[in-house]
Residue, then its C-alpha position, 0 to 999 in steps of 0.5 A: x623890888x622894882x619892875x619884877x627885879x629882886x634884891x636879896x632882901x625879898x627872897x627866902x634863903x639861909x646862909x649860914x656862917x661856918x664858925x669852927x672845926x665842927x660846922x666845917x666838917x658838916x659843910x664838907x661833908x654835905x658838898x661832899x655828898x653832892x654831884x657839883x659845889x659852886x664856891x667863891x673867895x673873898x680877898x684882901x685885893x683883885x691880884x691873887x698872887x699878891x691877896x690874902x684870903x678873908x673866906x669862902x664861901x660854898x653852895x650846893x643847892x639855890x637859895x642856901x648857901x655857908x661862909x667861912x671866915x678865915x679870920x675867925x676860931x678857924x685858921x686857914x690851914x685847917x679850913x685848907x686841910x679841910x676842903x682840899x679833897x673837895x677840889x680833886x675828885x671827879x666833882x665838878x667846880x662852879x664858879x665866876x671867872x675861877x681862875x682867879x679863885x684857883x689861883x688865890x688858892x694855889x698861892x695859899x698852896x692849894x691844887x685844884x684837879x677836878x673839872x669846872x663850870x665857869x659862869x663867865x666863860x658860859x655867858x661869854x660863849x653865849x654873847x661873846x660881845x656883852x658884859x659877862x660880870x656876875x651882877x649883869x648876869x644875875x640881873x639879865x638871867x635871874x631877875x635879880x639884884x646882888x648887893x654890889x661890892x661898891x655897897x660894902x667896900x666903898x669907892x675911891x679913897x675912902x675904900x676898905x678892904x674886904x678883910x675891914x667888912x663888918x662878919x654879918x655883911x660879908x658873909x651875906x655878900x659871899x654866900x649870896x655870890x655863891x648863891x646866885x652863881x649856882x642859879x645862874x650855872x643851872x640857867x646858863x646850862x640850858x642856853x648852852x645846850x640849845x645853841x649846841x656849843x656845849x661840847x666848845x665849852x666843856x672841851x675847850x673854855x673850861x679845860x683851858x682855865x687849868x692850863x692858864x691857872x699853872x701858866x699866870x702862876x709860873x710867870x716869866x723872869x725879867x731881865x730888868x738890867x737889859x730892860x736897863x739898856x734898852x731905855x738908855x737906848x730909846x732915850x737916845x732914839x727919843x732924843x733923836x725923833x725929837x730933834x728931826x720933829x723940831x727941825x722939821x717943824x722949824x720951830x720946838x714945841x711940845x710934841x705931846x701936846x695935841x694943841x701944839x702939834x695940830x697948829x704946827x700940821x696944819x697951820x704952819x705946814x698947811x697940811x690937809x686937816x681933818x674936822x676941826x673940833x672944839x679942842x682943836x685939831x684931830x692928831x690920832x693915828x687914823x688922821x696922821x697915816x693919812x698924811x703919809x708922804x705928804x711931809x717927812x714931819x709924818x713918818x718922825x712924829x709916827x716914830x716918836x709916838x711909837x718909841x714914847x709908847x713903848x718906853x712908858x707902856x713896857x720899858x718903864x713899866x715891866x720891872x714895876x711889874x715883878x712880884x716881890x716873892x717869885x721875882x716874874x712877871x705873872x701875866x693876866x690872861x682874859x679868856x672872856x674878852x676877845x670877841x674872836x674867841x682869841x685871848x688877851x693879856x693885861x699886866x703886861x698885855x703881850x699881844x701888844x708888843x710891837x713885833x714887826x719893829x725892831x725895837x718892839x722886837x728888842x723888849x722880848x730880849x728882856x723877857x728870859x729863860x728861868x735860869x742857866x740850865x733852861x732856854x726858851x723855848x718858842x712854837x708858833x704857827x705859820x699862816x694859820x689864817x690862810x691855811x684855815x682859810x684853804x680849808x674852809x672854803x676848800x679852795x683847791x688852789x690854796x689846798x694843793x700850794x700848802x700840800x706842795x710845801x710852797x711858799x702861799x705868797x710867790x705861789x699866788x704871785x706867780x697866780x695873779x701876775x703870770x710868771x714862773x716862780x722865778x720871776x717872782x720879785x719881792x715886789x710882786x710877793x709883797x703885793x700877793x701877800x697884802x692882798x692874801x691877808x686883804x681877803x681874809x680880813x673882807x678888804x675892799x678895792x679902795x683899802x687894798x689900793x690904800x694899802x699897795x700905794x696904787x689906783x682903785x681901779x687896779x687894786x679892783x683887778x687885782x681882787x677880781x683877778x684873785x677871785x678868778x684863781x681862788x674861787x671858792x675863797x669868793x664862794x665862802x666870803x659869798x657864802x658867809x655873808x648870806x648866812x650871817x644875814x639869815x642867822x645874825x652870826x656866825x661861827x667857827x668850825x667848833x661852833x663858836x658864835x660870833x654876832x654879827x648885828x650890824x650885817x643888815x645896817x642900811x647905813x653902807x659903812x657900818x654893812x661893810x664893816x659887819x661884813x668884813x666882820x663876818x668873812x674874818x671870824x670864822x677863821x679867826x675863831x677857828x685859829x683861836x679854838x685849836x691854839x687853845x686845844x693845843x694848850x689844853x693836850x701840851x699841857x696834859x701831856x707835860x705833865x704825864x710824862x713828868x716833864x720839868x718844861x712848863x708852857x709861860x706865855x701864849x701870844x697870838x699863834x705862838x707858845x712859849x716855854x721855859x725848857x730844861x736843856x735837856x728836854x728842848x727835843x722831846x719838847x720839840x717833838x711833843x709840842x708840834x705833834x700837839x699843835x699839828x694835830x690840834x683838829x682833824x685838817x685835811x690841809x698840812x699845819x706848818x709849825x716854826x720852833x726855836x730856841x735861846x737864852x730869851x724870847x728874841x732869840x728864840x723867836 
């Protein structure tokens, strides 16, 4: 190889093919012997309730791994029958990104128990920020060069299936993957252990991949006839936006054309533009909430995009997104892409429904308890950034305004303008609630100004007049910023790292975002880590008490459960004392519950 890098031509190994019932039962019988077993599945696609399974492969020690196809002798029954003790025992499983191989195998009707190691998740606790795909890993840990999928199947067009891949090649490409996932797990183990989150991974990350497995296989049901009306009626709130724009700009033209739209902005109606490009004019979203106020084109064409986006982003697309078998929707949860440590969802991504607007707020409508006897049921934390960050910074007037039971944003009104709780107005509470949030998220004078609609200079009195009744929340944001610049991250109250490089830029702009970075991750992360511990403990506990109830989707703060009617109080009960108890607090977690017939109501 090149530079030291490996290929896999030039590395002793045997991989060996498992060709009929014989080899199967020896294979089975030499992991069975062994502490830990690294396997993977080849399948006919990326989706794994929709794939077929071509073979598995198997590791128990570097350099030797075995194939089994299923396609050859072996049927996959009996290649199934075969491993499935392997999968529930006391042995530890590893594997890259293993939900997609437990869910491939629960599909096959496969149940997989035993505890993981998920070389993904290991590298993602150890740089969250990076790229955490076996190849990468293998090249920047092992030194070496796997053949890549693209080598066997091809790209684009002309792509193949893996069930089309001649035996001899895919049986080198999986055993190898198998391989060097071993080698990498033992490497990945040692870097865990020196920057002390093992016990963040073994109680939490991994755990978790059984809760999400059961979750994504569940799926939701749509309602595609209500999905139905709500696109008629966005079509008639499209038509409308279209029309204020048209008269507005006194001429019609095409609204998605950013060419178009720049000339009208900025030319006819002479608004302030910012850089002008090659292209044209910026119309992005940064370049428009600018302009707010300025000329009420701004507030429709905001309101157009919006409703564009989400008719063609949901509305159009959920009921594309049904499976054909279960008919639901089945989610992707992304444990391994958020660098907060939150996760994320893709097909449909959840944590993008827009839930502030009412018409975000209308495509939950479609998503639906299983039937007429279950309801959904939904539990979602009440400020459980600011009540972290009383925590935290143990700020003692935050501490005691949670303990009261106050509500924290006229409790800090009455704080920063001086007047009895019955003064409050709702104006006075909007501005301690923007600037609450502001804080956490390291805002500055001129954001929060921004964001108030008042002058700098009060905005600044108003931040320092928050440090002076919240002063340890300046000591902790204080406090934070130093350590990131003496140890480049920092981390949540588990331990979780988040880097932070860019805490020691010269440039200002790029410092300050750091900064703001660094003030917000810990509590972010630490709200991520006890949703997850919650996960981990409902779903235990759901399934000891033999309960029907099963966890659907998880969004930001909140869970959602499709429900039986006749567990909704025992659910209740459960659910919140899991979710409160989650970590060792001394701040009182508040958790709101509902119910209904969809996740709107419940809500």
């Amino acid at each position: 190889g090149t530079d030291g890098i490996r290929s896999i031509d030039d590395t002793a190994h045997s991989y060996e093919i498992v060709r009929d019932e014989q080899e199967l039962l020896g294979m089975v019988r030499t992991i069975a012997a062994s502490e830990a077993f690294c396997f993977d599945t080849e399948t006919t696609g990326l989706d794994p309730l929709r794939a077929d399974i071509v073979g598995l492969s198997f590791a128990v020690r570097p350099h030797h791994a075995w194939y089994v196809p299923a396609m050859l002798e072996l049927a996959l029954d009996t290649i199934l029958r075969n491993i499935a003790p392997l999968f529930d025992g006391s042995r530890s499983i590893i594997g890259q990104n293993l939900k997609f191989d437990l869910l491939v195998l629960k599909a096959a009707g496969m149940h997989c128990s035993a505890p993981l190691y998920d070389t993904m998740l290991a590298a993602y606790i150890l740089r969250p920020d990076g790229d955490h795909d076996m190849d990468t890993l293998a090249l920047q840990h092992l030194r070496y060069q796997p053949v890549s999928i693209g080598t066997l199947i091809g790209k684009g067009k002309a792509q193949l299936s893996m069930a089309d891949v001649p035996l001899d090649e895919i049986a080198a490409y999986a055993a190898e993957d198998a391989d060097v996932t071993l080698q990498l797990s033992q490497v990945l183990r040692g870097e865990i252990v020196k920057t002390g989150q093992a016990a963040l991974l073994e109680k939490v990350e991994f755990p978790l991949v059984h809760v999400l497995t059961d979750m994504e296989y569940h799926g939701v049901r749509i309602d595609t006839a209500a999905l139905e009306e709500i696109s008629l009626e966005m079509e008639k709130h499209i038509a409308q936006a279209t029309a204020d724009i048209h008269a507005q700009a006194g001429e019609v033209f095409n609204i998605g054309s950013t060419k178009q739209l720049g000339v009208i902005l900025f030319e006819k109606l002479g608004l302030p533009s910012g850089k002008k490009t090659k292209t044209g004019y910026s119309t992005d979203v940064s370049v428009l909430e600018s302009l707010l106020g300025r000329h009420p084109i701004i507030e429709s064409i905001l309101a157009y995009r919006q409703l564009t986006k989400l008719k063609s982003t949901y509305i159009d697309a959920l009921p594309r997104m049904v499976h054909p078998v279960t008919g639901r929707v089945h989610t992707s949860y992304n444990q391994a892409v958020a660098a907060t440590g939150r996760l994320s969802s893709t097909d449909p991504n959840l944590q993008n429904i827009p839930i502030r607007s009412e018409r975000g707020r209308e495509i939950r409508r479609a998503f639906v308890a299983a039937d007429a006897e279950h309801v959904l049921f939904s539990a979602d934390y009440s400020q459980i950034e600011l009540r972290l960050a009383a925590e935290i910074s143990g700020d003692e007037g935050l501490l005691d305004a949670f303990r009261h039971g106050e509500d924290i944003h006229s409790s800090t009104a009455m704080k920063l303008f001086d007047v009895p709780a019955a003064e409050v107005t709702s104006e006075m509470r909007r501005r301690a609630k923007t600037t609450n949030f502001g804080i956490l998220y390291g805002i500055s004078a001129f954001g929060l100004a921004q964001r108030l609609g008042i002058s700098n200079a009060d905005a600044k009195d108003l931040i320092d007049l928050y440090f002076d009744r919240y002063p340890r929340i300046n000591a902790y944001i204080m406090k934070t910023i130093a350590f990131a610049q003496s140890h480049g991250y920092v981390e949540t109250l588990l331990g979780r790292r988040r880097y932070i490089p860019d805490i020691k830029s010269s440039n200002r702009n790029v410092r300050m975002f750091a900064e703001r970075t660094a003030i917000n991750a810990p509590i972010q992360g630490s709200a991520a880590d006890m949703i997850k511990i919650a996960m981990i403990r409902i779903h235990e506990a759901l399934r000891d008490r033999a309960l029907r109830t099963r966890m659907i989707l998880q969004v930001h703060d909140e869970l959602v459960f499709d429900t039986p009617r006749d567990e909704v109080d025992e659910v209740r009960d459960l659910v919140t004392r899991h979710m409160t108890t989650a970590m060792n607090l001394t701040v009182p977690i508040a958790v709101d519950c509902g119910w209904g017939d969809n996740w709107l109501e419940a809500h």
